[in-house]
C-alpha positions as CSV (number, residue, x, y, z in Angstrom):
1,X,-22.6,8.0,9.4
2,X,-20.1,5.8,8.1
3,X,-18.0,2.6,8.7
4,X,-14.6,2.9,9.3
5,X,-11.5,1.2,9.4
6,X,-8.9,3.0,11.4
7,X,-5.4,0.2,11.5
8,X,-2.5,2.2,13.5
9,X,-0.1,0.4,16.2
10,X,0.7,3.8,18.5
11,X,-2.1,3.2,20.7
12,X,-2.0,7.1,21.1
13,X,-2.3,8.1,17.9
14,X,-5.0,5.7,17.1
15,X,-7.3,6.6,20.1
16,X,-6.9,10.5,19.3
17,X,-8.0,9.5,15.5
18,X,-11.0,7.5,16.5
19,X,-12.1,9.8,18.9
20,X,-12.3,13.3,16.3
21,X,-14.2,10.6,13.9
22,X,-16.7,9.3,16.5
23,X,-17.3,12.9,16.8
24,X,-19.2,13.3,13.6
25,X,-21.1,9.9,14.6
26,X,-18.9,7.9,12.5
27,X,-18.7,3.6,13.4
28,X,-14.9,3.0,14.1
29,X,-13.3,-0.5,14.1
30,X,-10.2,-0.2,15.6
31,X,-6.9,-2.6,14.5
32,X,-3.7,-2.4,16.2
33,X,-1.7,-4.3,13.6
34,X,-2.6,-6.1,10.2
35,X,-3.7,-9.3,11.5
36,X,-7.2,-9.5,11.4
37,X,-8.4,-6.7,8.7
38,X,-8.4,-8.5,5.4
39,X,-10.7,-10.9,7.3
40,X,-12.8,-7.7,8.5
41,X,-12.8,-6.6,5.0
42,X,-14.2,-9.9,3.1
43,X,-16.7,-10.0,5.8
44,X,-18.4,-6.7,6.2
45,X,-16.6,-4.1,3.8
46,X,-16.4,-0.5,5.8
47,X,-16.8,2.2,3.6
48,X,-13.4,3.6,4.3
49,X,-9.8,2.0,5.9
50,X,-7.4,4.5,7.8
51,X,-4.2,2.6,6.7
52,X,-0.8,2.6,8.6
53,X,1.6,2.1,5.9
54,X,4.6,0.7,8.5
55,X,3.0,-2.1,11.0
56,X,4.5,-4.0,13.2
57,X,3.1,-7.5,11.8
58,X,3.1,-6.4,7.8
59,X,3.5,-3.5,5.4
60,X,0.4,-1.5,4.8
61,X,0.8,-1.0,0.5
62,X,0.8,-4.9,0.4
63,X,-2.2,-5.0,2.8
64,X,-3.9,-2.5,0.8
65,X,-2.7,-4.4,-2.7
66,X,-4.5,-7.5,-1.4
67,X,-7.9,-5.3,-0.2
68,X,-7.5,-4.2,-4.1
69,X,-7.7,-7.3,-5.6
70,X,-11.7,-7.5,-4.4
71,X,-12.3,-4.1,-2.9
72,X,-12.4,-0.4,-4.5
73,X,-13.1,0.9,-1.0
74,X,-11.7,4.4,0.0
75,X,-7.9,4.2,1.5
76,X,-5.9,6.8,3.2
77,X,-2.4,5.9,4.2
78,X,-0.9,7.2,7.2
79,X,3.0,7.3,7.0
80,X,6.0,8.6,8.4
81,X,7.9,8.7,4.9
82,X,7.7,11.9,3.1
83,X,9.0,11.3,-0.2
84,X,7.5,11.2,-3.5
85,X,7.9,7.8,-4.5
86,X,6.2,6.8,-1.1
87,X,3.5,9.2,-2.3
88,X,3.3,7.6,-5.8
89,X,3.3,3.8,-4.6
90,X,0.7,4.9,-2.6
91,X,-1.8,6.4,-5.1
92,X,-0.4,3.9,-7.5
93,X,-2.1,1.1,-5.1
94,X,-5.8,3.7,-5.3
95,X,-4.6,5.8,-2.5
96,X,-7.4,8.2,-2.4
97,X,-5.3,10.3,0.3
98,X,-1.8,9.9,1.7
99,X,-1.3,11.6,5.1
100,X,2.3,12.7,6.1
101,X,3.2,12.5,10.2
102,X,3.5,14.0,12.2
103,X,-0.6,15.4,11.9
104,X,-3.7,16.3,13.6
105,X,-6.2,14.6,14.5
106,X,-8.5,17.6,13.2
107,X,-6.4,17.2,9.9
108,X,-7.1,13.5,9.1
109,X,-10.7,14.2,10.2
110,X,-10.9,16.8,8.0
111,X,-9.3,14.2,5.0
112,X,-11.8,11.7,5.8
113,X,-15.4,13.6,5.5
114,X,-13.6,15.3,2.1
115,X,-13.1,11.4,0.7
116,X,-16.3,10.4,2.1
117,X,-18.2,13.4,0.3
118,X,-16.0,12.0,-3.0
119,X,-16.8,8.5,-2.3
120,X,-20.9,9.3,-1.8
121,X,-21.6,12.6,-3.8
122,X,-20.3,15.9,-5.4
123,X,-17.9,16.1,-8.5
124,X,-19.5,15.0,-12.5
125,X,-21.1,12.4,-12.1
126,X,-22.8,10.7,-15.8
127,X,-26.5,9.5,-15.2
128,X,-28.0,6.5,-13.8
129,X,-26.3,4.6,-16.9
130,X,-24.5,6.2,-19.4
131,X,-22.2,4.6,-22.1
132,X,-19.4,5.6,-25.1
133,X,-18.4,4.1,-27.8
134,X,-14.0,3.7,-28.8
135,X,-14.0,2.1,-32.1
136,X,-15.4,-1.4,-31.4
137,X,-15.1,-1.2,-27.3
138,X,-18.3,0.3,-25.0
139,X,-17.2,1.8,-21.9
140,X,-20.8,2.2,-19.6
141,X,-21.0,3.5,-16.1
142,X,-23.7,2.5,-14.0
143,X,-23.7,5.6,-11.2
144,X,-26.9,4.0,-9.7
145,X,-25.2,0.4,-9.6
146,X,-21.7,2.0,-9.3
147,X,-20.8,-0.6,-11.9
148,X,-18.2,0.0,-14.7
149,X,-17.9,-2.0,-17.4
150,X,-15.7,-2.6,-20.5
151,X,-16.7,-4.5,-23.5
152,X,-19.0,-6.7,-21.1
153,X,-16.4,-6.8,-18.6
154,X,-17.1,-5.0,-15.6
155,X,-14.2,-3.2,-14.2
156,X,-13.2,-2.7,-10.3
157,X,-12.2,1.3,-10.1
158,X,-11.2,2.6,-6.8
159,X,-13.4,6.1,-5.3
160,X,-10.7,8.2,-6.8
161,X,-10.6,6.2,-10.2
162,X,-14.3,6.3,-10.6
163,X,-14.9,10.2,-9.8
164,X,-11.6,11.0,-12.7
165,X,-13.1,9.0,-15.4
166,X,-16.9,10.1,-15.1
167,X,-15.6,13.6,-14.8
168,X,-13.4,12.8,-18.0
169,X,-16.5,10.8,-19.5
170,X,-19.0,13.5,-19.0
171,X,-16.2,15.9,-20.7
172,X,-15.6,13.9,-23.8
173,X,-13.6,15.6,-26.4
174,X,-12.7,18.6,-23.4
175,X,-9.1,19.0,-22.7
176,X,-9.2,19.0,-19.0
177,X,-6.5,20.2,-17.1
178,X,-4.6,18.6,-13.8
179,X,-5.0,21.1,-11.7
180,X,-8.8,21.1,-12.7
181,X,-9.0,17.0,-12.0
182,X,-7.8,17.9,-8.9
183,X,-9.9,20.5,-7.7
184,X,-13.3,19.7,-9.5
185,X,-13.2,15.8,-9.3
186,X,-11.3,15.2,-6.3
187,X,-12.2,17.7,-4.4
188,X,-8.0,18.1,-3.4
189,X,-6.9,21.8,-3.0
190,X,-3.9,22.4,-5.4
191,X,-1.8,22.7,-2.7
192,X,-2.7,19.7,-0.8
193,X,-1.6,17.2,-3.8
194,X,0.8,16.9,-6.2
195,X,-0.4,17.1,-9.7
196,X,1.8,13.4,-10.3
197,X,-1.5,12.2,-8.1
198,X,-3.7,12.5,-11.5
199,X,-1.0,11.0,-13.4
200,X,-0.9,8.0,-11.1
201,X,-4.7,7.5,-11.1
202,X,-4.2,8.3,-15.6
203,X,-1.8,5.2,-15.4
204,X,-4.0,2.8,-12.9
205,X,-7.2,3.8,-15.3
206,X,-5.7,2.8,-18.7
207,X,-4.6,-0.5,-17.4
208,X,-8.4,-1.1,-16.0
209,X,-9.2,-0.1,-19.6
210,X,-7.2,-1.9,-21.0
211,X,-6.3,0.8,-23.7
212,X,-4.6,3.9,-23.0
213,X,-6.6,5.2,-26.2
214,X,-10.0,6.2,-23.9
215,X,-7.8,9.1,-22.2
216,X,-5.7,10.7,-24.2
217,X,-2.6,13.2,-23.0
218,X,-2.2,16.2,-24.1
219,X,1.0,17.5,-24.1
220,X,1.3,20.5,-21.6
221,X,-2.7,20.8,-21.1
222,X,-3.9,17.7,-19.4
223,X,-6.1,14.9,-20.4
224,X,-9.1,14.7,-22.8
225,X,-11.7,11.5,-22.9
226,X,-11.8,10.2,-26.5
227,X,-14.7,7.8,-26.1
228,X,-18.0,9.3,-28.0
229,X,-21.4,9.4,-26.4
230,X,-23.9,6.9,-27.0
């Protein structure tokens, strides 16, 4: 059972979603606008937020960029806009799905236990605490602590974030492809996400890095970790 966050203004909508999730026993907190969750979140984190991007007190991508600044908590957007660049804002904020309306109920329930089963299990993981070495810089991941760390500095990685780069990390020197990111560490059907999603998540990793020189792009392939096992 988990904790969920489920922030929608149609009353409809959001009853028919928190019913099909209190199906499979899930705990549902229910928020008709933004007022109120960032509070919710500092005080008891759920272990995933249903998040309408358009609210009628505030926009949902700056509510979710101020849940970042603390929080690498699961996020699915719910949204009305369609377009790419809506899609790419949103995994650029850790979106770890981004959910189109009109939909089902059935769908997003669907969407939810598939992030939950990323966010808990499944996918390469490294062991209880693994670690590589770039040059003078030690990247370790704490899978037991869920900790990630960078030269001493630990490192907040969303669910999506964490599951690409121990993937990657327990891959080093493997050219692994998009399509395989997608599928094997995200568990997304091909044609469920855009293959831009793994770039987005690429770009958001090398920031947290702080070097794009720990994944390195190859051209027409996909990605390959560069860091060497300790």
């Amino acid at each position: 059972m988990a904790r969920i966050f489920v922030v929608e203004d149609n009353e409809a909508l959001r009853e028919a979603v928190c019913s099909y999730l209190r199906l499979n026993d899930h705990e549902i907190v229910e928020f008709p606008r933004a007022g109120g969750v960032l509070e919710a979140v500092e005080t008891k984190p759920p272990d995933l937020i249903v998040l309408d991007v358009m609210l009628p007190d505030g926009d949902g991508f700056l509510l979710a960029r101020k849940i970042r600044k603390t929080q690498g908590l699961p996020i699915i957007f719910l949204t009305a806009k369609a377009s790419e660049s809506d899609r790419i804002t949103g995994f650029e904020l850790g979106a770890d799905d981004y959910v189109v309306k009109p939909f089902s109920p059935r769908e997003l329930s669907l969407r939810v236990e598939a992030v939950l089963r990323r966010s808990g299990s499944g996918g390469a993981k490294p062991d209880a605490a693994m670690s590589w070495v770039l040059g003078k810089q030690v990247l370790e991941l704490d899978e037991a602590a869920h900790r990630a760390s960078v030269a001493g500095n630990e490192i907040n990685l969303t669910v999506a974030e964490w599951k690409i780069l121990s993937y990657l990390a327990t891959h080093s020197g493997v050219v692994v492809g998009r399509e395989r990111l997608l599928g094997e560490s995200l568990d997304y059907l091909v044609a469920e996400g855009s293959e831009r999603t793994v770039d987005t998540h690429i770009k958001n990793l090398r920031a947290k890095l702080g070097s794009a020189g720990w994944i390195e792009t190859v051209r027409g392939f996909g990605y390959r970790f560069s860091g060497t096992p300790q």
